[in-house]
Each structure stands twice: as C-alpha cells, then as structure tokens.
C-alpha positions in Angstrom: 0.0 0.0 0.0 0.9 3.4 -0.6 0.4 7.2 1.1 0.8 9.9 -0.6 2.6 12.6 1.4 2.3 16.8 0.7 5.4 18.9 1.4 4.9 22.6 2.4 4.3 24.8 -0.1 7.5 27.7 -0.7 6.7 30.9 -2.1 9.8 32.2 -3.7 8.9 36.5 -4.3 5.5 36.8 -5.4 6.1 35.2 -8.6 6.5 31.6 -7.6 5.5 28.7 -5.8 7.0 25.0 -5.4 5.0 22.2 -3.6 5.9 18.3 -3.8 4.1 14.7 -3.1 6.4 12.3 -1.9 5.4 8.8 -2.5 6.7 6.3 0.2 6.0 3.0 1.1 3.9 2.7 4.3 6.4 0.6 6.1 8.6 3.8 5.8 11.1 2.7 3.4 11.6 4.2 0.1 13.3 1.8 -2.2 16.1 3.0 -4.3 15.5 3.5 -8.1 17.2 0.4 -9.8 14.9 -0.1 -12.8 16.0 1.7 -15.9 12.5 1.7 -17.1 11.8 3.6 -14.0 14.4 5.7 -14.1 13.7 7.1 -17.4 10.2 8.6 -16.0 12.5 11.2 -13.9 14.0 14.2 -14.6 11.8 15.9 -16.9 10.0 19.0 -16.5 6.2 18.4 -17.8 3.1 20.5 -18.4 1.0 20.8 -15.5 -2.4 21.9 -15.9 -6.1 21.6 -13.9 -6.5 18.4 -15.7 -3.1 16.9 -15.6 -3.3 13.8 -13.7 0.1 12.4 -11.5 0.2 9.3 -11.0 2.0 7.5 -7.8 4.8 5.8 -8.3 6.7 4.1 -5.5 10.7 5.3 -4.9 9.7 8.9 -6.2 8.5 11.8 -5.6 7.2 14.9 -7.7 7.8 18.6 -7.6 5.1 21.0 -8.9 6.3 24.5 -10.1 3.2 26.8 -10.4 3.5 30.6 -11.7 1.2 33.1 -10.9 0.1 35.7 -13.4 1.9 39.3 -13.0 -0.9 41.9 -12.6 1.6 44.5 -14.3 2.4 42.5 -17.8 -1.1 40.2 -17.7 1.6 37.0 -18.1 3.6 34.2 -16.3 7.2 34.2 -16.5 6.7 30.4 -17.5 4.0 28.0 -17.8 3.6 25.6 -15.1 5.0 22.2 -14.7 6.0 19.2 -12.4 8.8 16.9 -12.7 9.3 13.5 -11.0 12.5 12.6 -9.4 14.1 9.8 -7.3 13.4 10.2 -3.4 15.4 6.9 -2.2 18.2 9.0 -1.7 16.5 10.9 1.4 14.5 8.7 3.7 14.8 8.2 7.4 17.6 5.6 7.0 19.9 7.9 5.1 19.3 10.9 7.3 20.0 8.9 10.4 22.9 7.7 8.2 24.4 10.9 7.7 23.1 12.3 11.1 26.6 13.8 12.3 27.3 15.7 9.0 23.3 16.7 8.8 23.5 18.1 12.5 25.0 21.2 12.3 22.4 22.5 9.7 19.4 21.0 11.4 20.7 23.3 14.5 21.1 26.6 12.1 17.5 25.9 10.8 15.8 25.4 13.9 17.5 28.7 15.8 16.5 30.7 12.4 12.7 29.1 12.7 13.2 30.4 16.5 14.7 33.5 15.6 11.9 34.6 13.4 9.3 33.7 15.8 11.3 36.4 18.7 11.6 38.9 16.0 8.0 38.8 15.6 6.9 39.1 18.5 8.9 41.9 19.3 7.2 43.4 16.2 4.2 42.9 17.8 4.6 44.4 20.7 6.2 41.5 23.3 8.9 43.0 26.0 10.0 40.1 27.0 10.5 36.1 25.8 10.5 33.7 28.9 13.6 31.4 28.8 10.5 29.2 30.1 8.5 29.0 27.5 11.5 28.1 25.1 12.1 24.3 24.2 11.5 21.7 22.2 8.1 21.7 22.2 7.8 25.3 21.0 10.4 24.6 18.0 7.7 21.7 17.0 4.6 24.0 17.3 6.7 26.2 15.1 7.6 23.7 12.4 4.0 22.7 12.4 2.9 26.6 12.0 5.3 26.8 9.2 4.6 23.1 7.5 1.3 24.7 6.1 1.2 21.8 3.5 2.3 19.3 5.6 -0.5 19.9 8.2 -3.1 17.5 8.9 -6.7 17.8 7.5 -9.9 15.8 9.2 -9.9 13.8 5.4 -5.9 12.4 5.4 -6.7 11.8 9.1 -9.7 9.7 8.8 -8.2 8.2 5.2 -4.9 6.9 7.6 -7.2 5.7 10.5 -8.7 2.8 8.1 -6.3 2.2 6.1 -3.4 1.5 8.7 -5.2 1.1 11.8 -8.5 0.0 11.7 -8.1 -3.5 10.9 -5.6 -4.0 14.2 -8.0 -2.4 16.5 -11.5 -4.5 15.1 -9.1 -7.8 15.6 -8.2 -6.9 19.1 -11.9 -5.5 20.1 -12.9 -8.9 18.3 -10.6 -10.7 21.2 -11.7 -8.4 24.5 -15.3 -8.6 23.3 -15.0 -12.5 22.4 -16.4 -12.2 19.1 -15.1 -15.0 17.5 -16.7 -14.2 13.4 -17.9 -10.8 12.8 -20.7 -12.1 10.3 -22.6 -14.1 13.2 -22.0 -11.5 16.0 -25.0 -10.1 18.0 -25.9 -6.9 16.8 -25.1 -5.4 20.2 -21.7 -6.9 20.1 -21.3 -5.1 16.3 -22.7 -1.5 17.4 -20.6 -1.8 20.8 -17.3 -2.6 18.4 -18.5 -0.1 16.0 -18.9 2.7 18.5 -15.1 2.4 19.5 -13.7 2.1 16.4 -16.1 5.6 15.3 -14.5 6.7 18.6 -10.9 6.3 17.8 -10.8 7.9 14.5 -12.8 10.6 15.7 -10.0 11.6 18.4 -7.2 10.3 15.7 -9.0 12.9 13.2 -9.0 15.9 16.3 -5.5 16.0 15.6 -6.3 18.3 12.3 -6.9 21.1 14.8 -3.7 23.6 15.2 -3.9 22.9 19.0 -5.4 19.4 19.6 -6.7 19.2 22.6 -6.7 15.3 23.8 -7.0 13.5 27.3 -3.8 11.7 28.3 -5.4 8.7 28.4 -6.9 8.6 25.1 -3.5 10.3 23.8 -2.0 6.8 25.5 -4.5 4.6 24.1 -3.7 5.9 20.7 -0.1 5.1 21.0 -0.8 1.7 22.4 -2.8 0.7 19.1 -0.2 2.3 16.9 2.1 0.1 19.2 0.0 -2.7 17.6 0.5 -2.3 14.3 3.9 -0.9 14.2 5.7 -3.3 16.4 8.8 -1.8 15.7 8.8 2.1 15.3 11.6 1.9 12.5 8.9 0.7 10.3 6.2 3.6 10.8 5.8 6.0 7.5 6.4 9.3 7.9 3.0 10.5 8.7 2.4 8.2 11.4 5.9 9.4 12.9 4.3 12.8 12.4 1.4 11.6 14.6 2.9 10.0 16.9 4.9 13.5 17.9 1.4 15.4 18.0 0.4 12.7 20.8 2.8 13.1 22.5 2.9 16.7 22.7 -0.8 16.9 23.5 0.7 14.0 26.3 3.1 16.6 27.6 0.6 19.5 27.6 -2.2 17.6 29.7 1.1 16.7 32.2 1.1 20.6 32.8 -1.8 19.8 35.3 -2.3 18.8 38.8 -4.9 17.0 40.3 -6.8 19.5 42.8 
C-alpha cells in the first residue's frame, strides 16, 4: 500500500510557488530507483495543468512549479510544470545515516525558525521572551505553524485511520469482546465494536486542529494501538511518525496539570 505525502508549499517572491508529493512505502522505506524503465520517468519537467493527472509511483516523488500571473504584464514568466525525481536518496535511513554531517544545519535551521518567531513578536509588541517557555516543544509548534502543507486535514486523518489502523483495533476489540466471526456476531456486540472504532478515528481525526486538545489517556491509548501495528517504530511511515509526535505533545501539555 501506498500514502501519498504533501510537502509545504515555498513561495519564492511573489512570482512563484514550489510544492511536492512524496510517495513512500507505508512501512517507511523508500526503495532506491534500480529499474532503468523507472528511471527514465524522472527528470523531466512536464506540463502541469487543472487536468493533468500524476500518478503515484513508488521510490519517487514529484515537484510541482506553479506561476502566478503578473498583474503588471497580464503573463507568467513560464508555464507551469512538475517533474518526477528519485526520493530513495533521502528517507529516514539515510538521514540517520548521515546524522553527524546533517546536525550542524538541522541546529542553524531550527534557531532561524526560532529566531523569526522572537523577532516577531517583538514586532508585535512583546517585552520580553521567557527562557520558560522556550524548548522543544515550542520549535515543533513552530515547524507545524510553518509546515502549512504538511498539516493534517480531518480527510488524510480519517483516510490513515482505516487504512493502517482499523483493521488492528476490530481484531483486538474482536478478542476483548469474544467475538469469534464478525458475520454471526450479535448486533449489540457489532454497534458496541463499531462505537469504539467511530470513537478512535474521531480523536485520531481531532489532531487536524492547530492545537489538539486530547485527554492523556486517550493520547496513551492511541499510542498503544499504533504500538500494535507498528511493532517496531523503525517501520512507521512518515505521517504516522508525524502523529505519533502530536500525541505526545498533547501527552506533555495535559502533564502541565495537577490533580486538585
């Protein structure tokens, strides 16, 4: 099976603007390109239009370059157009591969993310930044604010939910509430397995919002039943990687509280 992932979008000037899908296995490797055939479908620019249609292809990834029209000269500076390249060449095993030479510019990236935040909120009027409220946790709030088109939407939410997960929590609510074959189940048992599986995706799909607001013990439940399907966390895809940090931010928020 295979997810199609968005990038953010870059606006370079006004002129511009660069977006890219990234097709990865779900088991979050991206094989390397080794068949010719396959390798002659990269590396050309192509018309893109309303109708063009791009179809997914495992071990690459595409790159759309849209132009916008200039309101001075009534034109584009070109006409738009996507081009398929390679995308075994970064994955999470060759990052962590070249991890020690990749460090020092994930550092610069991440204080320049920061540093634009402080600037502007000093533009907006802020005295003071609270060594406090620095951290980790505010860099990934960041990187989610600026990852506009790699943010979650209710639709990819609900559309990962069924296609990765569902299937793992029916066969262990089949086992806790000892129904043995679905098709000759009571109906009570059916609704009663139904409702919590309608209940997980709803809270898996609550992650769309910019701050999701989720219990800790839901948040934990969640992990436990991605736990189940991705025994070993090397072989999550990127998006459920992506999820799996939103959890457990929403984890360390709730642990802000005390019980009264």
């Amino acid at each position: 099976m295979v997810t199609m992932l968005k990038s953010a979008s870059v606006r370079t000037g006004d002129s511009l603007v660069y977006s890219s899908h990234h097709i990865q296995s779900t088991n979050g490797a991206t094989p390397m390109l080794e068949n010719t055939a396959l390798l002659s479908l990269c590396g050309e620019f192509k018309p893109l239009t309303d109708k063009t249609v791009i179809k997914e292809i495992e071990g690459t990834r595409t790159v759309e370059v849209s132009y916008q029209t200039s309101s001075k000269t009534g034109k584009k500076i070109r006409e738009n157009a996507y081009i398929r390249i390679p995308s075994g060449h970064i994955t999470n095993e060759t990052i962590q591969e070249n991890m020690d030479e990749l460090l020092p510019f994930v550092v610069s990236y991440l204080q320049s993310i920061e540093d634009k935040w402080i600037k502007a909120e000093h533009k907006n009027g802020r005295d003071n930044i609270y060594p406090a409220g620095l951290g980790m946790p505010r860099i990934f709030q960041l990187l989610e604010e600026a990852d506009e088109g790699g943010r979650f939407n209710k639709e990819q939410l609900e559309a990962w939910f069924t296609d990765t997960l569902e299937s793992t929590l029916i066969a262990n609510l089949q086992i806790k509430l000892g129904i043995d074959d679905l098709e000759s189940a009571e109906a009570e048992d059916l609704e009663k397995l139904q409702a919590v599986v309608n209940g997980y995706k709803a809270v898996f799909s609550s992650l769309a919002a910019p701050k999701a607001s989720i219990l800790k013990e839901d948040a934990q439940r969640m992990l436990i039943l991605i736990g189940l399907e991705f025994a070993d966390p090397a072989e999550q895809d990127a998006l459920t990687r992506k999820i799996v940090v939103k959890i457990n931010r929403a984890i360390a928020e709730s642990s802000k509280l005390i019980d009264l």
